[in-house]
PQR file of N, CA, C, O and H, with PARSE charges and radii, in Angstrom:
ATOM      1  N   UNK A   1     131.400  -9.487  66.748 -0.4000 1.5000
ATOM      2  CA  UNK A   1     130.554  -8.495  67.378 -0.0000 2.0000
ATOM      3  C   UNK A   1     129.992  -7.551  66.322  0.5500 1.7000
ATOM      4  O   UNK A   1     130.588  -7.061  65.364 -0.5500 1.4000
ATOM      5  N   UNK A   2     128.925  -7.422  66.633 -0.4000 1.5000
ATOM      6  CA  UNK A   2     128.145  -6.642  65.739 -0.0000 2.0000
ATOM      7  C   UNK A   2     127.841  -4.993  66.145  0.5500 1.7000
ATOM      8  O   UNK A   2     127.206  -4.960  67.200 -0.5500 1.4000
ATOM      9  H   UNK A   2     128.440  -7.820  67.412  0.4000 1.0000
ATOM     10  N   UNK A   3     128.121  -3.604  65.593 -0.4000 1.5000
ATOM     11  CA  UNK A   3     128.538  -2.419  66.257 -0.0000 2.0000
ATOM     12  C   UNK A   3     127.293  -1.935  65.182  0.5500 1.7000
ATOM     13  O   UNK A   3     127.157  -2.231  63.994 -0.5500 1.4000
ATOM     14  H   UNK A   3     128.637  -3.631  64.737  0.4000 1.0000
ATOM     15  N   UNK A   4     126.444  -1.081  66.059 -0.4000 1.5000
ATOM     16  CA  UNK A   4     125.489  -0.328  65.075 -0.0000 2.0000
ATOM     17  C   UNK A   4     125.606   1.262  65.836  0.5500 1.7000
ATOM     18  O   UNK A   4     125.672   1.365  67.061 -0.5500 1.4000
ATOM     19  H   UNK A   4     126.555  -0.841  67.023  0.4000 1.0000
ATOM     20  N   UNK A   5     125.620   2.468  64.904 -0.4000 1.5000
ATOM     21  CA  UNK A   5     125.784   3.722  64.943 -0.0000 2.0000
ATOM     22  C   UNK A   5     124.634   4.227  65.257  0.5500 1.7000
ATOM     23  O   UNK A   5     123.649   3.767  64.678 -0.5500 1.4000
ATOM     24  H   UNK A   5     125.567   2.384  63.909  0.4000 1.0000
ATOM     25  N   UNK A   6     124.469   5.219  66.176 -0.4000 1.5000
ATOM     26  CA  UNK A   6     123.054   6.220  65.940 -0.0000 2.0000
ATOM     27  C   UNK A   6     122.950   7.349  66.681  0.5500 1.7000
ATOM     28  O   UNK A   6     123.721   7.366  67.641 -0.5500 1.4000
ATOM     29  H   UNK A   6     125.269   5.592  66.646  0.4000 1.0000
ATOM     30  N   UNK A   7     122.349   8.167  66.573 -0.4000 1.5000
ATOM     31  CA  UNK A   7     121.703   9.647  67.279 -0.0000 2.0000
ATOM     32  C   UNK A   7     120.251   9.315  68.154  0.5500 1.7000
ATOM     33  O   UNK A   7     119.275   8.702  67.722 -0.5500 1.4000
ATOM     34  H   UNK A   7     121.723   8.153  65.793  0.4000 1.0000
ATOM     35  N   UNK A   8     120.398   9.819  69.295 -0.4000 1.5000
ATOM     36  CA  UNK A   8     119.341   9.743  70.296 -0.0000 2.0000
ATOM     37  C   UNK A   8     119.325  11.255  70.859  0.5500 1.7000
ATOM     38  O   UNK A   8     120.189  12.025  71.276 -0.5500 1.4000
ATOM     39  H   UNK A   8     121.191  10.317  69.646  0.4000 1.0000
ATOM     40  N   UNK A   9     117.615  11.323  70.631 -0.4000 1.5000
ATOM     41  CA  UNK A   9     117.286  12.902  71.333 -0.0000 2.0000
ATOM     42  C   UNK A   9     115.634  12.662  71.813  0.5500 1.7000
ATOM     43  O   UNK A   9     114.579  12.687  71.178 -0.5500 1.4000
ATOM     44  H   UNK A   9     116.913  10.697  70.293  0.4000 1.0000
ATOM     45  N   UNK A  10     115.960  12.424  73.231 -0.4000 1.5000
ATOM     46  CA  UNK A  10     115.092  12.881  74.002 -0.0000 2.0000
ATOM     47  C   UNK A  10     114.864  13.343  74.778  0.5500 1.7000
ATOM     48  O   UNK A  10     115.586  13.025  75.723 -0.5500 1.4000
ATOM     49  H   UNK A  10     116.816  12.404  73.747  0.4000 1.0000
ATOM     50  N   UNK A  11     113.587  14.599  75.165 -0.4000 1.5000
ATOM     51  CA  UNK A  11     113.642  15.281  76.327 -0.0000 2.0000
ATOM     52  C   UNK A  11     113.500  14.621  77.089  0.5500 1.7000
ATOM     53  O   UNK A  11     113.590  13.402  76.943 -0.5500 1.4000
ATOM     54  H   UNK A  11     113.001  14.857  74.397  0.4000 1.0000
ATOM     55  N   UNK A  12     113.120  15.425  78.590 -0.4000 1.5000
ATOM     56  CA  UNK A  12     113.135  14.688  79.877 -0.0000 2.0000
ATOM     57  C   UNK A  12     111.976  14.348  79.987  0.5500 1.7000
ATOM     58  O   UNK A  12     111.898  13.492  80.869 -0.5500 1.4000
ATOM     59  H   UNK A  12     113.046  16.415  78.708  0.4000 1.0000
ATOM     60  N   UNK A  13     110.593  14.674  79.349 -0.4000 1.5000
ATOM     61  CA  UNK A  13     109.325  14.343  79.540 -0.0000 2.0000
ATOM     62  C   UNK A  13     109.300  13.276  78.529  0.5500 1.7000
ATOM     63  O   UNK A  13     108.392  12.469  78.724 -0.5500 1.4000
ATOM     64  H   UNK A  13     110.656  15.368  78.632  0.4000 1.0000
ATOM     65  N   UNK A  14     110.007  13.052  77.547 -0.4000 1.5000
ATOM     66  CA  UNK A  14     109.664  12.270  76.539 -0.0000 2.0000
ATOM     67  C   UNK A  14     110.108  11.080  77.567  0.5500 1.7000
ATOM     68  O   UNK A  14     109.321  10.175  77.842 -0.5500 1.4000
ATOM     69  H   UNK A  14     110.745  13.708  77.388  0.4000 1.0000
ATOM     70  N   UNK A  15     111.236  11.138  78.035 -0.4000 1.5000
ATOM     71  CA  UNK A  15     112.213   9.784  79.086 -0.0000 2.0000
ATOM     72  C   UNK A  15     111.248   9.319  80.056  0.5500 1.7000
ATOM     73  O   UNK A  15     111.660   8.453  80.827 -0.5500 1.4000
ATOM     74  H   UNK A  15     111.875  11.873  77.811  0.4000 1.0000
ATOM     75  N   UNK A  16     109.867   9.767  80.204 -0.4000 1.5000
ATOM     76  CA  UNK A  16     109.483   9.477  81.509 -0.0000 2.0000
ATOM     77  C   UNK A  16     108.430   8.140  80.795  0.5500 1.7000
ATOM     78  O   UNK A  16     108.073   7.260  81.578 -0.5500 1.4000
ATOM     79  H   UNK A  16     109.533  10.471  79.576  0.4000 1.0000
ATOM     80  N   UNK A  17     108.122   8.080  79.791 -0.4000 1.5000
ATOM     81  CA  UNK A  17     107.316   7.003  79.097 -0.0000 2.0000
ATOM     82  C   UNK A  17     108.472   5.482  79.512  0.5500 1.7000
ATOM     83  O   UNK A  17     108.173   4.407  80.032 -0.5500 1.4000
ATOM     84  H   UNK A  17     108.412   8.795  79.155  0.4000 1.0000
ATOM     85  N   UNK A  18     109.691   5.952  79.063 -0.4000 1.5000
ATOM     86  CA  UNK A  18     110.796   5.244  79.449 -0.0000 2.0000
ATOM     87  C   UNK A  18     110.617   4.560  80.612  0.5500 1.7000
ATOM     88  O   UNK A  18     110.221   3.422  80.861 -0.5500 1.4000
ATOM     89  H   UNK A  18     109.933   6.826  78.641  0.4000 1.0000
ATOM     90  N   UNK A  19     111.092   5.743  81.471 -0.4000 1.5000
ATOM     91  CA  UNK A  19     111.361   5.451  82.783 -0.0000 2.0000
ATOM     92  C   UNK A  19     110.051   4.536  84.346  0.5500 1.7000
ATOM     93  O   UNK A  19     110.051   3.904  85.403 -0.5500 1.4000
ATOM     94  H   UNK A  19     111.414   6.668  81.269  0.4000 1.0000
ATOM     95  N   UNK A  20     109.157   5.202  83.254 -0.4000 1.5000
ATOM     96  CA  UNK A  20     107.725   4.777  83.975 -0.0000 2.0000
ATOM     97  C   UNK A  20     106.794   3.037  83.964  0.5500 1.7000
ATOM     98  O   UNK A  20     105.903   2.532  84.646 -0.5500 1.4000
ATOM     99  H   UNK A  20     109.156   5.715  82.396  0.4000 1.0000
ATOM    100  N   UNK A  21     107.994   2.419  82.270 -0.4000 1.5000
ATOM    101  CA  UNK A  21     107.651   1.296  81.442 -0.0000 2.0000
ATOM    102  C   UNK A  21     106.495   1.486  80.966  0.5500 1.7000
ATOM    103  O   UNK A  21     105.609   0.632  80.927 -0.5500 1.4000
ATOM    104  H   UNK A  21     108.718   2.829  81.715  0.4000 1.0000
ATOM    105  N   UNK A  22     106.433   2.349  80.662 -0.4000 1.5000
ATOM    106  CA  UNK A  22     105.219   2.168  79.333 -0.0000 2.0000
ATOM    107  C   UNK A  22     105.963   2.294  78.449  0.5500 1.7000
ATOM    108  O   UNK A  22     105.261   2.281  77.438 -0.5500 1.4000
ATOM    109  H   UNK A  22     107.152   3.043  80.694  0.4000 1.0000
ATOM    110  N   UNK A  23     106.970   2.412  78.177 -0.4000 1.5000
ATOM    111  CA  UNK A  23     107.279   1.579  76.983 -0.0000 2.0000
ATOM    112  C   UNK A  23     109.233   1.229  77.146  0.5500 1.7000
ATOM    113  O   UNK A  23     110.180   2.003  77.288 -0.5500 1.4000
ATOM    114  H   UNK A  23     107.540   2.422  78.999  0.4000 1.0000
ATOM    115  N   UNK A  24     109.162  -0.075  77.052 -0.4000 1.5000
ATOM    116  CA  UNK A  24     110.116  -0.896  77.290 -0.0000 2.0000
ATOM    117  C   UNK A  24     111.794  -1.032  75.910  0.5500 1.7000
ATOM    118  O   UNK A  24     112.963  -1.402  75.799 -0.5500 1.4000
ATOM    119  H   UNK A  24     108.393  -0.703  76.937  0.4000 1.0000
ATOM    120  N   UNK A  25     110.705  -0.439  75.245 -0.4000 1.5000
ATOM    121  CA  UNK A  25     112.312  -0.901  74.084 -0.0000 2.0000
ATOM    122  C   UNK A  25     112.371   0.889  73.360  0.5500 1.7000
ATOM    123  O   UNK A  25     111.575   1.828  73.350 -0.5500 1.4000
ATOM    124  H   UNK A  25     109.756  -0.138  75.335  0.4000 1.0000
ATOM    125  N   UNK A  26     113.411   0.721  72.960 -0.4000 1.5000
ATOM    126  CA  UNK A  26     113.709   2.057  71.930 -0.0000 2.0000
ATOM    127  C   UNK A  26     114.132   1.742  70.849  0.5500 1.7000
ATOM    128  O   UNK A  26     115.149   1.050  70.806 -0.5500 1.4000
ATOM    129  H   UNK A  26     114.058  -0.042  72.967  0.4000 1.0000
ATOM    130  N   UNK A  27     113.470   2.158  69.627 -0.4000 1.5000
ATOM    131  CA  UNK A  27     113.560   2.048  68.542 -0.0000 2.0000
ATOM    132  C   UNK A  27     114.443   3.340  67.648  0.5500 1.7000
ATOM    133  O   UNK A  27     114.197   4.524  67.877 -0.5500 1.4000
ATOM    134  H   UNK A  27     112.644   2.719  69.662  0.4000 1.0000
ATOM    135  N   UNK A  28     115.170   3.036  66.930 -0.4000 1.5000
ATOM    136  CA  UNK A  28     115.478   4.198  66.497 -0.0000 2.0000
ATOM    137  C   UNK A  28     116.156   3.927  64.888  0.5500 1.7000
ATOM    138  O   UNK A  28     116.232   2.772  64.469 -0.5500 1.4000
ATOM    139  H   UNK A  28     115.369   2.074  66.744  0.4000 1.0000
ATOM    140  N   UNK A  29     116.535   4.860  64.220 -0.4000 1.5000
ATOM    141  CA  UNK A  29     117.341   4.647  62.646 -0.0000 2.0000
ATOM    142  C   UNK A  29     118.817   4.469  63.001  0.5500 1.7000
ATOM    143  O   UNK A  29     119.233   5.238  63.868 -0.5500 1.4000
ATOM    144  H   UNK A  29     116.473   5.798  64.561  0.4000 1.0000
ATOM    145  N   UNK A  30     119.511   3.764  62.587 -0.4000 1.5000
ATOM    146  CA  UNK A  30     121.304   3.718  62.291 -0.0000 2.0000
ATOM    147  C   UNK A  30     121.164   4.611  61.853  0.5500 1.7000
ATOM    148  O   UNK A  30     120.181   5.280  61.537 -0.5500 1.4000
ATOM    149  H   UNK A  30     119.173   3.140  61.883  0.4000 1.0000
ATOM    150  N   UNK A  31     122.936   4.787  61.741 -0.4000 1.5000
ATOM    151  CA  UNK A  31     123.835   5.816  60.478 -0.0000 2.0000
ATOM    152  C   UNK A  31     123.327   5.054  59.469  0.5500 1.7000
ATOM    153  O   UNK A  31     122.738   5.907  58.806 -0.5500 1.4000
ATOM    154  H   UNK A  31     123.735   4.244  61.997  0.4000 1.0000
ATOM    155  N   UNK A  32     123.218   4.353  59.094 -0.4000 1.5000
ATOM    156  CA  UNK A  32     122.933   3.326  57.305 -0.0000 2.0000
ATOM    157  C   UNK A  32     121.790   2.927  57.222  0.5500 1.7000
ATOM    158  O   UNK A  32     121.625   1.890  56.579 -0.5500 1.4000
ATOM    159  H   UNK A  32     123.697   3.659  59.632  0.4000 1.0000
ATOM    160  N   UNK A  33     120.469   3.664  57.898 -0.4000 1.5000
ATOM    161  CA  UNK A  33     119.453   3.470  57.882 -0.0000 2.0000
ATOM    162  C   UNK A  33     118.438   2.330  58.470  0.5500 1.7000
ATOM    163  O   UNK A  33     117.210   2.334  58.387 -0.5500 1.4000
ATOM    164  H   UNK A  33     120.602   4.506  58.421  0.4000 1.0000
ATOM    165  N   UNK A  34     119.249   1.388  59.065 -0.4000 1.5000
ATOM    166  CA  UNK A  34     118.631   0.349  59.701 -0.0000 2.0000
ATOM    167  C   UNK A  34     117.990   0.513  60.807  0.5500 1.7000
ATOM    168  O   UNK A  34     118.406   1.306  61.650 -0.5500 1.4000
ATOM    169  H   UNK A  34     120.246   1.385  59.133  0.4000 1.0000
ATOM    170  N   UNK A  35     116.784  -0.268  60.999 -0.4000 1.5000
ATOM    171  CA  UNK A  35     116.112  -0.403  62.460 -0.0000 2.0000
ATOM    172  C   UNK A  35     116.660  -0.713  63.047  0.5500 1.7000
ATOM    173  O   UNK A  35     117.263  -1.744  62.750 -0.5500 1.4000
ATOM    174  H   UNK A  35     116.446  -0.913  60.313  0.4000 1.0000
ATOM    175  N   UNK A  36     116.933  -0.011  64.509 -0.4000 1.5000
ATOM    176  CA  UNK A  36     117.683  -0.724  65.895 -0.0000 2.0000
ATOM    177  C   UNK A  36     116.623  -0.904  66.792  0.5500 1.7000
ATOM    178  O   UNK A  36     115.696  -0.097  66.847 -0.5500 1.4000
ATOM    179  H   UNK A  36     116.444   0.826  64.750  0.4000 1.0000
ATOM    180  N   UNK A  37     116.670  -1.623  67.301 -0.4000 1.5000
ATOM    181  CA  UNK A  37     115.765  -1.857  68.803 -0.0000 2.0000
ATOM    182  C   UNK A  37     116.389  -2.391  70.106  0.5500 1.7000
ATOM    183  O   UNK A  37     116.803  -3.536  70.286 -0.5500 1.4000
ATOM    184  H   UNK A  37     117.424  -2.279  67.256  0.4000 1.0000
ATOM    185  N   UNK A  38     116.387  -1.557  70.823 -0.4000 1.5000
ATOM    186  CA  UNK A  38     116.925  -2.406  72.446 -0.0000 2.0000
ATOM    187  C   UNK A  38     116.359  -2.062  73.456  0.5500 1.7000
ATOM    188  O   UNK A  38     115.700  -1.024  73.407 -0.5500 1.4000
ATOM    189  H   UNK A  38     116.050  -0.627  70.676  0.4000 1.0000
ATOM    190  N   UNK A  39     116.413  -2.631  74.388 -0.4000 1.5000
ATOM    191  CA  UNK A  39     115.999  -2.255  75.967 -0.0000 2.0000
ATOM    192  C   UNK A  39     116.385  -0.980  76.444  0.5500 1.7000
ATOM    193  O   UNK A  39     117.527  -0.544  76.587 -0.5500 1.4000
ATOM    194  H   UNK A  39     116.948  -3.474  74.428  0.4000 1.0000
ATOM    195  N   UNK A  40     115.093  -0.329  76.716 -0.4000 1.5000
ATOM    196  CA  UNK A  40     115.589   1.131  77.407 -0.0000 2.0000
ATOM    197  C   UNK A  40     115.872   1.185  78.465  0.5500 1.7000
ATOM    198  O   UNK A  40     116.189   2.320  78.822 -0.5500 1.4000
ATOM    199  H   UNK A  40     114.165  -0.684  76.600  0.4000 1.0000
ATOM    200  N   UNK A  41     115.925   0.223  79.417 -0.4000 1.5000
ATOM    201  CA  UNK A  41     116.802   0.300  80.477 -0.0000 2.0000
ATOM    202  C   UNK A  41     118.416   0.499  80.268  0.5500 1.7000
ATOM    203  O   UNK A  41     119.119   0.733  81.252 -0.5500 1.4000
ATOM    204  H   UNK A  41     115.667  -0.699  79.127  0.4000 1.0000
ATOM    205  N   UNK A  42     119.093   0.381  78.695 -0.4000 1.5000
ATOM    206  CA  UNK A  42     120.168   0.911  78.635 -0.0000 2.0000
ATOM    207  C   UNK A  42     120.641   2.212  78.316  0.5500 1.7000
ATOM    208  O   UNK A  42     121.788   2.615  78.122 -0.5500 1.4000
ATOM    209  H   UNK A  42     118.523   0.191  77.896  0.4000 1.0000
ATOM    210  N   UNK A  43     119.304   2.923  78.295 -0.4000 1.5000
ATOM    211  CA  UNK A  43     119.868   4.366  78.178 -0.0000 2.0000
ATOM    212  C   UNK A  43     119.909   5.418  79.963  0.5500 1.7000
ATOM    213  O   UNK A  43     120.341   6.520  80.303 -0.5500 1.4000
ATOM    214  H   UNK A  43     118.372   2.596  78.453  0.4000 1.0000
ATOM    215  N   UNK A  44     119.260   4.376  80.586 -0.4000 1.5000
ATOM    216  CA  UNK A  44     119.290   4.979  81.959 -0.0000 2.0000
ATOM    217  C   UNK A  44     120.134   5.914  82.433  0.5500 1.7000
ATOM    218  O   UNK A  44     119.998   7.088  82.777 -0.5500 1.4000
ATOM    219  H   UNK A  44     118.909   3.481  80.310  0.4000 1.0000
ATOM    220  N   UNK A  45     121.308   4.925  82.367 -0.4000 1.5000
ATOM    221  CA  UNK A  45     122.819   5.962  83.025 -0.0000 2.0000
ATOM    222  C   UNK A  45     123.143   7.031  81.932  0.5500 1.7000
ATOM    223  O   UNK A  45     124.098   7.695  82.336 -0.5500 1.4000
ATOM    224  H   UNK A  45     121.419   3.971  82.088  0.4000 1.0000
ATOM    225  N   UNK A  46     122.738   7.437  80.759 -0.4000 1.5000
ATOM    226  CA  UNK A  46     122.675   8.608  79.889 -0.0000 2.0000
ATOM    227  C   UNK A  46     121.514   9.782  80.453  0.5500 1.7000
ATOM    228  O   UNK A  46     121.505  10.910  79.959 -0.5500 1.4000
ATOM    229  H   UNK A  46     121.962   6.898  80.431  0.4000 1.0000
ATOM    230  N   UNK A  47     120.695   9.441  81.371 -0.4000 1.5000
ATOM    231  CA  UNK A  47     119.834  10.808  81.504 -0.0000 2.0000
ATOM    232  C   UNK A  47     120.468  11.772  82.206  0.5500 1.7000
ATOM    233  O   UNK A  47     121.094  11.548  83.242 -0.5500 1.4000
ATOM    234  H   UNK A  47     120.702   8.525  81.772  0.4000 1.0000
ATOM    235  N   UNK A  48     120.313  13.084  81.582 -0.4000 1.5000
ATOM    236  CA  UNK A  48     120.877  14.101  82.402 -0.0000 2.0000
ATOM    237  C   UNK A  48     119.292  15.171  82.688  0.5500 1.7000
ATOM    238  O   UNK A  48     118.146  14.749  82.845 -0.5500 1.4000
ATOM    239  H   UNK A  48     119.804  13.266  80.740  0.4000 1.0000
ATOM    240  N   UNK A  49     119.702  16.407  82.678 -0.4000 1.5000
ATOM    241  CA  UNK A  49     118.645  17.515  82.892 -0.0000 2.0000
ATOM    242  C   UNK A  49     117.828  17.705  81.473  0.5500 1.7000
ATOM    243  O   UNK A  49     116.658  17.978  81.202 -0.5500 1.4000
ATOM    244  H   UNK A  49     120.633  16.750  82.551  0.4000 1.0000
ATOM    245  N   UNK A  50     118.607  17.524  80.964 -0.4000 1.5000
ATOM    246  CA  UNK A  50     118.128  17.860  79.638 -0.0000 2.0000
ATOM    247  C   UNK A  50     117.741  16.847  78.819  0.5500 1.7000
ATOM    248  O   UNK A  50     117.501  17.215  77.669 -0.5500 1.4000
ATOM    249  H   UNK A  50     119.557  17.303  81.185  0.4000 1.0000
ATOM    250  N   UNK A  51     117.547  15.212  79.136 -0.4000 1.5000
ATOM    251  CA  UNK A  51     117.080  13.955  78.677 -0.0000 2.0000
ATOM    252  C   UNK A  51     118.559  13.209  78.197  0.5500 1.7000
ATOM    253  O   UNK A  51     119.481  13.117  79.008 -0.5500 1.4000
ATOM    254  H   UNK A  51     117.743  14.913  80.070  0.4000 1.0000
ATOM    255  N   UNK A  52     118.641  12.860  77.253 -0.4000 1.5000
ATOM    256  CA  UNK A  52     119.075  11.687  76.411 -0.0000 2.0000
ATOM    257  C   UNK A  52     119.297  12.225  75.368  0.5500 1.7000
ATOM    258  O   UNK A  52     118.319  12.492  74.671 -0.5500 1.4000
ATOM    259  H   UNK A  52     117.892  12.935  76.595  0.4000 1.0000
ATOM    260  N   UNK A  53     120.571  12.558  74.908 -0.4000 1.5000
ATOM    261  CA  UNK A  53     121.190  13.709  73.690 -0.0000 2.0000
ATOM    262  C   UNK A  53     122.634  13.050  73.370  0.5500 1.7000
ATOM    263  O   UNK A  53     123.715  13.050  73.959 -0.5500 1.4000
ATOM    264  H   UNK A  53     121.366  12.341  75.475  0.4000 1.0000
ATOM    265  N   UNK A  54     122.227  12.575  72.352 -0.4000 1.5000
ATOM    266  CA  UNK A  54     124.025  12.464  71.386 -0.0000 2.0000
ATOM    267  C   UNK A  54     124.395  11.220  70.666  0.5500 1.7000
ATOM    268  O   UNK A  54     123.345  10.597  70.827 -0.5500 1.4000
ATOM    269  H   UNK A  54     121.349  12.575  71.874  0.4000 1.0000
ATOM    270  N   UNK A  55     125.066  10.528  70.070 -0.4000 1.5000
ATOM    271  CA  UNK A  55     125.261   9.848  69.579 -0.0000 2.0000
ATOM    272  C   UNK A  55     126.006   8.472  70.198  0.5500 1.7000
ATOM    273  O   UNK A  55     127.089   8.609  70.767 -0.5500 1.4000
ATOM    274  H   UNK A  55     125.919  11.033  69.940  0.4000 1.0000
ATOM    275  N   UNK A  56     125.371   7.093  70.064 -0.4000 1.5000
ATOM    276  CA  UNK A  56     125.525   6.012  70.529 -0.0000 2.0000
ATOM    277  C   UNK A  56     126.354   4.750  69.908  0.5500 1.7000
ATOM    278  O   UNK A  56     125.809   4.240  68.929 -0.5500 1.4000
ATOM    279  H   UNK A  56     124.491   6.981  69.601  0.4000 1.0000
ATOM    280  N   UNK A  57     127.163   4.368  70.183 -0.4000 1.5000
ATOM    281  CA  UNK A  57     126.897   3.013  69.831 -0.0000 2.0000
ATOM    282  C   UNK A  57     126.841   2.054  70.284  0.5500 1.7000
ATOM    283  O   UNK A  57     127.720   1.903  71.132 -0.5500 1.4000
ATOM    284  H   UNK A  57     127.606   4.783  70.978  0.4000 1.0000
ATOM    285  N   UNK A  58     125.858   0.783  70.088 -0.4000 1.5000
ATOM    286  CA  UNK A  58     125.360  -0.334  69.932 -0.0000 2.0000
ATOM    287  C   UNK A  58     125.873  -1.337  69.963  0.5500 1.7000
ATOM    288  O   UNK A  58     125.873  -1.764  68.809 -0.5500 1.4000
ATOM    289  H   UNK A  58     125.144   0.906  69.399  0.4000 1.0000
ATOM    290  N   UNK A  59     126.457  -2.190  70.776 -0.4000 1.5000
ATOM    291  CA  UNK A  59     127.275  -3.383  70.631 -0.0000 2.0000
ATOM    292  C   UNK A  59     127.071  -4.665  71.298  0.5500 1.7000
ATOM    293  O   UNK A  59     127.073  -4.947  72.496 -0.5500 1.4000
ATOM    294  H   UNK A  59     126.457  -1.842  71.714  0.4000 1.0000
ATOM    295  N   UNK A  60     126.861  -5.506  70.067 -0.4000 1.5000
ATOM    296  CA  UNK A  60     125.402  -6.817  70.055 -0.0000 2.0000
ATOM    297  C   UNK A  60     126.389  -7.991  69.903  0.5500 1.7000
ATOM    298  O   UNK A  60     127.457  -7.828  69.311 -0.5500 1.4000
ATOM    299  H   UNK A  60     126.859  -5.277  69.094  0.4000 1.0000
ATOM    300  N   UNK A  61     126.180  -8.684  70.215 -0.4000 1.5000
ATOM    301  CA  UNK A  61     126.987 -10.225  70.133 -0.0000 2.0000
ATOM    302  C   UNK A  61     126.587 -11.033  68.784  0.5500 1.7000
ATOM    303  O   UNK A  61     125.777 -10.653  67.939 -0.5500 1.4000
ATOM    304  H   UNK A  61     125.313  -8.817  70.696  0.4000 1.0000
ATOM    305  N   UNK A  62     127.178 -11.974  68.777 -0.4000 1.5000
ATOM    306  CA  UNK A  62     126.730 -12.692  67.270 -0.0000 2.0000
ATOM    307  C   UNK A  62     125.131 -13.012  67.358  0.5500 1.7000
ATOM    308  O   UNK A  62     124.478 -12.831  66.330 -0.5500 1.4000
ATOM    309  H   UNK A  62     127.836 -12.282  69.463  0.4000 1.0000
ATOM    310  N   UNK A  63     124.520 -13.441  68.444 -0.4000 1.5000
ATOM    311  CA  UNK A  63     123.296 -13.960  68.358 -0.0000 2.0000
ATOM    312  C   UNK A  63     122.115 -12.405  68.589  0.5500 1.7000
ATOM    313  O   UNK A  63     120.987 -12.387  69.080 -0.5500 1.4000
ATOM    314  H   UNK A  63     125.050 -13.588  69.278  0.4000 1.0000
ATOM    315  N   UNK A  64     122.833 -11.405  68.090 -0.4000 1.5000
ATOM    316  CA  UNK A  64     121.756  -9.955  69.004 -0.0000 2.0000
ATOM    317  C   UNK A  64     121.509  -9.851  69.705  0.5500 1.7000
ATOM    318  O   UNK A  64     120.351  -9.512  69.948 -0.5500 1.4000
ATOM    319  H   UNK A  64     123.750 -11.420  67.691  0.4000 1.0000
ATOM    320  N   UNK A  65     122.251 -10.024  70.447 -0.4000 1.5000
ATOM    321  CA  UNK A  65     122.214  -9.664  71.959 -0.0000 2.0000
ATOM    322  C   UNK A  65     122.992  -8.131  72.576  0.5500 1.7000
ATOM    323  O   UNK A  65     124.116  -7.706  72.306 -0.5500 1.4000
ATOM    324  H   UNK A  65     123.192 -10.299  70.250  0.4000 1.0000
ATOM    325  N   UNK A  66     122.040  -7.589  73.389 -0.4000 1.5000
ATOM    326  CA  UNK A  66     123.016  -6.659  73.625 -0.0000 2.0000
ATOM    327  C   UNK A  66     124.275  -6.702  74.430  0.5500 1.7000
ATOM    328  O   UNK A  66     124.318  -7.359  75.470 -0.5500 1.4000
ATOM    329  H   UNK A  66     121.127  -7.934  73.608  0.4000 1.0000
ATOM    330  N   UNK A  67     125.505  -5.889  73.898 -0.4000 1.5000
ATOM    331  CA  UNK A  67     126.816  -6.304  74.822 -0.0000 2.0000
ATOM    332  C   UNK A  67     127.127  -4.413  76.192  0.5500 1.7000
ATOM    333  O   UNK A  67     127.344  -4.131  77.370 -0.5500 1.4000
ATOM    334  H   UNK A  67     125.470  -5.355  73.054  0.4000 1.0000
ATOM    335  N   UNK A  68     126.975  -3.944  75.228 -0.4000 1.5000
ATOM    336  CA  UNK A  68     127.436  -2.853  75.449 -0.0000 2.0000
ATOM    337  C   UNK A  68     126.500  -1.121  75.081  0.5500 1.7000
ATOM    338  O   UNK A  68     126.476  -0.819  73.888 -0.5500 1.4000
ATOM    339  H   UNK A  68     126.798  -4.173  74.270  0.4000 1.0000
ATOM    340  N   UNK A  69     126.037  -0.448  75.749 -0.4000 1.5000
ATOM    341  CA  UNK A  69     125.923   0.874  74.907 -0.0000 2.0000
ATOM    342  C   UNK A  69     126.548   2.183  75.615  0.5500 1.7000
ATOM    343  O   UNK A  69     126.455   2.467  76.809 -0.5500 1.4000
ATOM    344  H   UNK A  69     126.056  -0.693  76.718  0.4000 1.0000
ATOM    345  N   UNK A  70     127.279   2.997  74.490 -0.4000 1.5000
ATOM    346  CA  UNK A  70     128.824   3.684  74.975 -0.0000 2.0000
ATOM    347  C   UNK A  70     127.648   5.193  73.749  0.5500 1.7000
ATOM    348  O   UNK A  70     126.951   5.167  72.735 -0.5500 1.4000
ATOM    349  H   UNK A  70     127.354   2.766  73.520  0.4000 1.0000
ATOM    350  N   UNK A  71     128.008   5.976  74.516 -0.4000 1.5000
ATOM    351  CA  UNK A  71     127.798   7.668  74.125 -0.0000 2.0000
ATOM    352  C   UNK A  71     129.367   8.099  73.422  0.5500 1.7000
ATOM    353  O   UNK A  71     130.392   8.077  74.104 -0.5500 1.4000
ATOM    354  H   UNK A  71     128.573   5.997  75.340  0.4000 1.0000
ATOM    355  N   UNK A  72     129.355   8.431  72.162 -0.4000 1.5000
ATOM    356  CA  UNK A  72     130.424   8.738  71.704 -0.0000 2.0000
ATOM    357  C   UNK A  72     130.533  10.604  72.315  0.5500 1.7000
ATOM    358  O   UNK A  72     129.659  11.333  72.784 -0.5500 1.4000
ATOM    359  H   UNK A  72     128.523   8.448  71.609  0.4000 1.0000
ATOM    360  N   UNK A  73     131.735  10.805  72.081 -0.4000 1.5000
ATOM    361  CA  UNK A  73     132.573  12.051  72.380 -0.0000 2.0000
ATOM    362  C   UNK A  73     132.113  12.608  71.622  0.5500 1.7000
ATOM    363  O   UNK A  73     132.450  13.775  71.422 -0.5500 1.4000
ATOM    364  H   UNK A  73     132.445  10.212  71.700  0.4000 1.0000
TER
END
């Protein structure tokens, strides 16, 4: 399994591009600088009042696939 680190901050107006599908994937930097990309339908159950705030990780199967995405403490 493949585990990638990162920080996500978006407001609630920014989430609505999200939420609306105009735009389908989220791109963002790792901790080690790498491009991540996944389906933003997995940040769904993270919206609160205040958008999509805190740190994630990423957990992809051998072939990149997504397995899992968990909001760290």
């Amino acid at each position: 399994m493949l585990k990638y680190v990162f920080e996500l901050h978006l407001s609630p107006t920014q989430y609505l591009d999200y939420y609306r599908g105009k735009v389908r994937h989220v791109v963002v930097r790792g901790a080690t600088g790498q491009k991540i990309q996944f389906p933003a339908s997995l940040v769904q159950r993270f919206v609160s009042a205040e958008g999509i705030q805190g740190k994630f990780t990423l957990t992809c199967d051998d072939q990149n696939k997504c397995v899992s995405l968990e909001r760290q403490a």
